[in-house]
N, C-alpha and C positions, 0 to 999 in steps of 0.2 A: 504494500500500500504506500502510497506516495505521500510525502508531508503536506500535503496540500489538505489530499483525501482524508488523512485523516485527522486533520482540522476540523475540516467540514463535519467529520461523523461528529466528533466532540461537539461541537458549534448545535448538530440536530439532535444529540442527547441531553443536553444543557436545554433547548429550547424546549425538548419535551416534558421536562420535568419543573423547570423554573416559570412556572406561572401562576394566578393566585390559588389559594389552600382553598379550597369551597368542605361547609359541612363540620365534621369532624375530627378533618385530617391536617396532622401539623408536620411542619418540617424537621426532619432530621440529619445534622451533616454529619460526617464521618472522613478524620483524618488515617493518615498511613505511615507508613516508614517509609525510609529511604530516598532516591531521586531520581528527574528522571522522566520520560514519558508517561503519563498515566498515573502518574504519585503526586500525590495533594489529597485536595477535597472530595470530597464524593456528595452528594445530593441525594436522601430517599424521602416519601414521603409515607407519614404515620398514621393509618388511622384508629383512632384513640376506643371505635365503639367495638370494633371487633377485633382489635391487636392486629391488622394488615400491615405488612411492611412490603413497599416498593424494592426492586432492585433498583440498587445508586448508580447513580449515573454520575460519571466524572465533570467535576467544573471547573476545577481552577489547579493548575500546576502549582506545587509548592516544596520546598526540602523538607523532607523530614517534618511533619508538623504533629510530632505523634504525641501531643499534651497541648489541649486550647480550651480557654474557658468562652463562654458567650455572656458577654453584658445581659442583667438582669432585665432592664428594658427590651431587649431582642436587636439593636442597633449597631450592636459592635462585638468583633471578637479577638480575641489575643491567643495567639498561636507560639509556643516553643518551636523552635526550629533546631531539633539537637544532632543534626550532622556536622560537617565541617566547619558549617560559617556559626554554630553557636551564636543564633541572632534571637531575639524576639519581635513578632511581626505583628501588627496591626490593620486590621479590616474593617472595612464600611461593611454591616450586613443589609441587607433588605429583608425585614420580615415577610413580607409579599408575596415574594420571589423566591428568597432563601440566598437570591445570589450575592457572591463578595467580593470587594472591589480594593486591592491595596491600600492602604495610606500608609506607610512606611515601617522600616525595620530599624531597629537597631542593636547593636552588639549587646550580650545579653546579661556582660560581668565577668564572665567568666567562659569555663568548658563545659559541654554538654548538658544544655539547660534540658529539663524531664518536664515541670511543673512548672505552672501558672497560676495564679487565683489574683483575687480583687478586692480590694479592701472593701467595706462595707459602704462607704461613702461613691465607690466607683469611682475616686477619681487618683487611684494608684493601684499598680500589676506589679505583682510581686512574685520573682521567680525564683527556683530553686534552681544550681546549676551541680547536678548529677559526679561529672568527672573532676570540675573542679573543689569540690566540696564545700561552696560559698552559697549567700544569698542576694540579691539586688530587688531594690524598689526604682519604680520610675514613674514618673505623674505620668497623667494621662491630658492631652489639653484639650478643648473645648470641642475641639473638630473628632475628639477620639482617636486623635495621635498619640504616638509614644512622646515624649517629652523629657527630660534632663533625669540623671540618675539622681535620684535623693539621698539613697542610704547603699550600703555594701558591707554584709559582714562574711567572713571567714570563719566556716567553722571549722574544729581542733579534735584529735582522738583518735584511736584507731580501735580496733577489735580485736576479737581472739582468732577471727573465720583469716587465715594465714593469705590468702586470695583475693578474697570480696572486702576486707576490711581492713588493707593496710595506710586508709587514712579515711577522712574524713568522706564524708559519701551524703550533699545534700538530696534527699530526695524526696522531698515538697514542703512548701509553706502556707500555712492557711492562718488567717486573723479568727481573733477570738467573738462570741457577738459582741461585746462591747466598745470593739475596734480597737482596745487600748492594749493587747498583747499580740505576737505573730508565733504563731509555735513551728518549727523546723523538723523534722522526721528526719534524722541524719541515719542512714543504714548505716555510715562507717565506725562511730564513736557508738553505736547503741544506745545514742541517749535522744529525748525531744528535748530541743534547745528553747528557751522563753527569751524572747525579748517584748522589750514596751516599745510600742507602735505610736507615733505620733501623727494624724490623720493633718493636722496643721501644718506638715513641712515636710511629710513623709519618711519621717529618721527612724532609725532603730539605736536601741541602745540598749546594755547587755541589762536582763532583771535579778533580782536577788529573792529567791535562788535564780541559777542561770539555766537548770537543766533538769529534767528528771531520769533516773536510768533506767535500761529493761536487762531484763536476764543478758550475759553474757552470749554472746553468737545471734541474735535476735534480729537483727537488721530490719529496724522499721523504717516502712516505705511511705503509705498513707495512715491519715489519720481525719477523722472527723467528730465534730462538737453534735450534742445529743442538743434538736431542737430545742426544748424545753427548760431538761433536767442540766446539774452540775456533772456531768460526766464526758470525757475527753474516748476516745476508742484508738487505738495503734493496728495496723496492721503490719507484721514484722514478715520480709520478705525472706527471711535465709531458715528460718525456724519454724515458717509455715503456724502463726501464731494472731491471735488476737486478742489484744489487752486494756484492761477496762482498767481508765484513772478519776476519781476524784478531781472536779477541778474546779480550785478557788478564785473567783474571777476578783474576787479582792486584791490578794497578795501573787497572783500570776503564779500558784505553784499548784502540784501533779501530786494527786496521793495515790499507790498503788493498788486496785482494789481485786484483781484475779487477772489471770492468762489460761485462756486456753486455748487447744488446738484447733485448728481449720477443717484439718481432715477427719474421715471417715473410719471409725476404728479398723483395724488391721492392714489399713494401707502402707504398707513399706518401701513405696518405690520414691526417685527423685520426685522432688517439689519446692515449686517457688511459689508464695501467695501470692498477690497482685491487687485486686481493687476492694474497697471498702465501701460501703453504703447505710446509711439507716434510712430506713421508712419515713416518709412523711408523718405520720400518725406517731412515733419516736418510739414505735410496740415493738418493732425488727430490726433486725441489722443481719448486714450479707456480704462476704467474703467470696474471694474470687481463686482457683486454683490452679494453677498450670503443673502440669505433670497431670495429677490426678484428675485433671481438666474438669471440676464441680463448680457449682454456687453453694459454700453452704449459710443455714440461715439459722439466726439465734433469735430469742424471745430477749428484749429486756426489759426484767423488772420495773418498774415505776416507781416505786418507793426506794430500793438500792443502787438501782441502774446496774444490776450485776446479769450478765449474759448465763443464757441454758440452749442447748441445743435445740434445733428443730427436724433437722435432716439437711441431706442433701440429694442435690439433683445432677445430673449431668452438662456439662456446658453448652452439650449440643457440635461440639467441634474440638478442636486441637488449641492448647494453650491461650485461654480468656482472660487476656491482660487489661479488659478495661468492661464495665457495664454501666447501666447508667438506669433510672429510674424516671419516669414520666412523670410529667407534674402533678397528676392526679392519684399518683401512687398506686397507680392500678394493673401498668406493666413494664417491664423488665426488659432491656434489651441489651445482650450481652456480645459482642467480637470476642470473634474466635481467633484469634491473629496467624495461628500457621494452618487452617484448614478457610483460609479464606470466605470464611461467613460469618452472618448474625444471629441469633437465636433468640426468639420470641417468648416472652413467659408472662403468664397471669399470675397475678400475686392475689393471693387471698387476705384480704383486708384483714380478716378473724382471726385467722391459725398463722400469716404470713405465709405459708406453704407457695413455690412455687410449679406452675405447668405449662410445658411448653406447648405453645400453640403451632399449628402447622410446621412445616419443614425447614431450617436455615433457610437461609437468604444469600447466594453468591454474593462478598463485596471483597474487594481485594485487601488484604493485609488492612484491614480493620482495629486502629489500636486506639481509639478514642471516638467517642460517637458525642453527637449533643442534640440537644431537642431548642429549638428556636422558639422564644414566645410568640404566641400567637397575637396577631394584632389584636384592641378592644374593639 
């Protein structure tokens, strides 16, 4: 096929998919790895009454974009680019459409940026950078550009994992609700880093305590805040674990309160965890398994915020590095990232229980997905 031609194909997949959402159906993009023909964005669309998922259609070249959050408005998104150029990228979205339109990059801080998020305020993107073991914030300016770096720290540590942990390993950063802490998941030191977030001039600066630690070899990766309750959750990539902290949004510190494992008893082969999630309703929470390629899903307490098993399901495919939950908490949609598909699950509001609805969905190297708001 000639470069011309296969312009044009992209050009009438883009046009068949990019037009407005009628009903009940929302947009879904989906980043990828690597670079390249055919590597970027993908475009599917959702519909929310029956869990229908579109095959994606590609729209926009891009390196590497395999970690992007979407503005809570639906207007904008921030993209990692963690190949060579280690940049972070900014897009015009159209909720409309769904389609994205550049407005610039820039260097990211450091090496291999993984993670993204957004302060509470939306007007700073704060990245974690994976190889280099650092973090950086950057305003965001009016237009929804990247704007001037505010803050940069460097985190310290290593581990016991001789391999995976011979330094520091940021790999993400998420604000706290009250916007006044940033916590760090460093896989390399085993510890979450606390810094105080200043939404006023976008600085970090180290908090007292500065950190909390996990069991030795633990490698946490993600972590996320329990809507409601005071409780913080880790998902530890090297030890296949998930662990529930106490968290005093007073004094910015981490009380340890159980770890348990991800997996399915008598499973003994390789595994790496990968994504974390709690329910809308703040009843579940769902870990993600590569190796043993599951979702599994825990109840939590209300009154302890302490995790209990629920089961597991299958991924539906080969190593499920990322999934993501619809705003209505109603379904589940999980990349499969080496068997190149998506998998569809109903979530039961009651039991949490999830099932998968019809068959994967081809989408290439699928390693981050998001769901676009819908216009009012």
């Amino acid at each position: 096929m000639t470069t011309r031609s296969h312009r044009l194909l992209l050009i009438g997949l883009a046009a068949t998919i990019a037009c407005p959402v009628q009903g009940s159906a929302e947009f879904v993009l989906l980043g990828t790895n690597g670079s390249g023909p055919g590597i970027g964005f993908s475009l599917a669309t959702f519909d929310a009454a029956n869990g229908g998922l579109s095959r994606p259609a590609f729209i926009q070249e891009a390196v590497d974009p395999a970690f992007f959050v979407v503005q809570a408005e639906g207007r904008h998104l921030y993209a990692c680019n963690s190949g060579p150029t280690s940049e972070l990228s900014a897009y015009r979205l159209d909720p409309g459409t769904g389609g994205l339109s550049l407005l610039n990059r820039r260097p990211s801080g450091g090496i291999g940026p993984c993670y993204v998020s957004l302060d509470r305020t939306g007007r700073y993107a704060l990245v974690a950078n994976y190889v280099g073991g650092d973090v950086s914030v950057f305003a965001i300016e009016k237009d929804g550009s990247l704007g001037r770096r505010t803050a940069h720290v460097q985190e310290v540590g290593r581990g016991i994992d001789p391999i995976r942990q011979t330094h520091a390993y940021a790999h993400s950063i998420v604000v706290d609700p009250s916007n006044r802490f940033a916590l760090v998941a460093d896989l390399g030191s085993d510890k979450v880093w606390v810094d105080r977030f200043s939404a006023a001039d976008g600085s970090l600066a180290p908090n007292d305590p500065a950190a909390a630690p996990l069991p030795p070899g633990s490698g946490p990766r993600h972590l996320r805040f329990h809507p409601v309750g005071p409780w913080v959750y880790v998902i530890s990539e090297i030890a296949s674990t998930v662990t529930a902290f106490h968290w005093d949004a007073v004094t910015g510190s981490l009380s340890l309160l159980q770890s348990l494992t991800t997996l399915p008893r008598g499973f003994h082969g390789a595994n790496t965890a990968a994504e974390i999630e709690i329910h809308p309703n703040g009843r579940f929470l769902y870990c993600s398994n590569r190796g043993n390629d599951s979702i599994a899903a825990f109840s939590i307490d209300p009154g302890t915020g302490l995790l209990a098993p629920i089961g597991f399901v299958s991924s539906g495919g080969r190593t499920p590095r990322f999934f993501t939950l619809d705003p209505s908490g109603r379904w589940m949609l999980c990349g499969n990232q080496e068997s190149d598909n998506v998998t569809v699950f109903r979530v039961d509001p009651t039991t949490g229980r999830l099932l998968q609805v019809g068959d994967p969905i081809p989408a290439r190297i699928p390693v981050c997905l998001g769901f676009v708001p819908t216009l009012p």
